[in-house]
C-alpha positions, 0 to 999 in steps of 0.5 A: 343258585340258578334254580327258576324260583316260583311264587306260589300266591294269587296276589299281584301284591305279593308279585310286585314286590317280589319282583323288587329283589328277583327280576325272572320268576314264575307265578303258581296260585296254589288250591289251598284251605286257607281257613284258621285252625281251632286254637291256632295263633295268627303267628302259627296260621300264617307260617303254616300257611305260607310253608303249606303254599310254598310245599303245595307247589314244590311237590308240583314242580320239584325237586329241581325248583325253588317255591315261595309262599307267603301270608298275611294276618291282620289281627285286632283284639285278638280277631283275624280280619280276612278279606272282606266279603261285602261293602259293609264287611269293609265298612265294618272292618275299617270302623273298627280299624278306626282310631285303634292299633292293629298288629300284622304278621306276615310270613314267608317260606321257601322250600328247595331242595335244601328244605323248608324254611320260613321267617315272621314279620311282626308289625303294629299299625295305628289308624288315625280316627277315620271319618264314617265319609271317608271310610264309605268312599273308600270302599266304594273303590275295589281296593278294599276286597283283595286284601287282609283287613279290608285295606292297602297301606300302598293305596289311599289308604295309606293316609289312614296310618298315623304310625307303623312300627315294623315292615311296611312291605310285610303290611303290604303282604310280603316282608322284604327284609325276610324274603331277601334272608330267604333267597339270598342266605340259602345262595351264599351258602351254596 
């Protein structure tokens, strides 16, 4: 399929890694609320927010176009860790992150002419016990600020995980393994 495909997300993240399977792709930053629902499961509220970024753009610039959206939960005890706001929302994010499991959904969808379709990735990371130091140093950098859960698994703070069951990129904020099944089954049946 020889539609221009486009990534509807902000996050250089999410571009890098699309970058990995698509070599040519326009980047849309869609204008929507991202805030959770009442009542609404992490596994709901990223695929709704990524069909509702990737439909956003496609209504923009279809029909003749392909729109990716995804997103990104990081999710404790049942809590939502966004992006921090603040150094000791990091710090404070990260302390509880300490010595514990977290669980990190990320979804991906794609709306074409075919429709909208979406896949979830689920993955458990469990952080070493991290010392008060190391956590202050680490958000003195701006890597915390831009990314769910006040961390970036492909930055220093990789050295924080001691086990990660799941998708590493889908941690980073865009699953590979989904998003390949996304743009490549929807061309082959073509």
């Amino acid at each position: 399929m020889n539609m221009p495909l486009i990534l509807a997300s902000s996050s250089p993240q999410r571009r890098k890694l699309l970058a990995l399977l698509v070599p040519d792709f326009e980047v849309i930053g869609p204008d929507i609320d991202e805030a959770r629902l009442a009542n609404e499961s992490p596994q709901a509220m990223t695929h709704r927010l990524a069909v509702e970024k990737a439909s956003t753009v496609y209504r923009q610039r279809g029909p003749d176009v392909r729109v990716l959206g995804g997103d990104t939960a990081v999710v404790i005890a049942d809590r939502i860790l966004g992006k921090p706001t603040s150094h000791d929302h990091a710090v404070s994010m990260l302390t509880d992150l300490s010595g514990t499991t977290h669980t990190v959904y990320s979804s991906v969808a794609l709306c074409s002419p075919q429709g909208c379709r979406s896949l979830l990735s689920r993955s458990r990371v469990t952080f070493r016990k991290l010392l008060a130091d190391e956590i202050q140093r680490y958000c003195l950098t701006e890597d915390p600020y831009d990314k769910a859960g006040g961390y970036g698994i492909q930055s220093s703070a990789g050295s924080f995980v001691e086990k990660l069951s799941g998708s590493y990129t889908g941690v980073i904020g865009l699953s590979l393994w989904e998003t390949h099944q996304l743009l490549f089954a929807e061309t082959d049946a073509s």
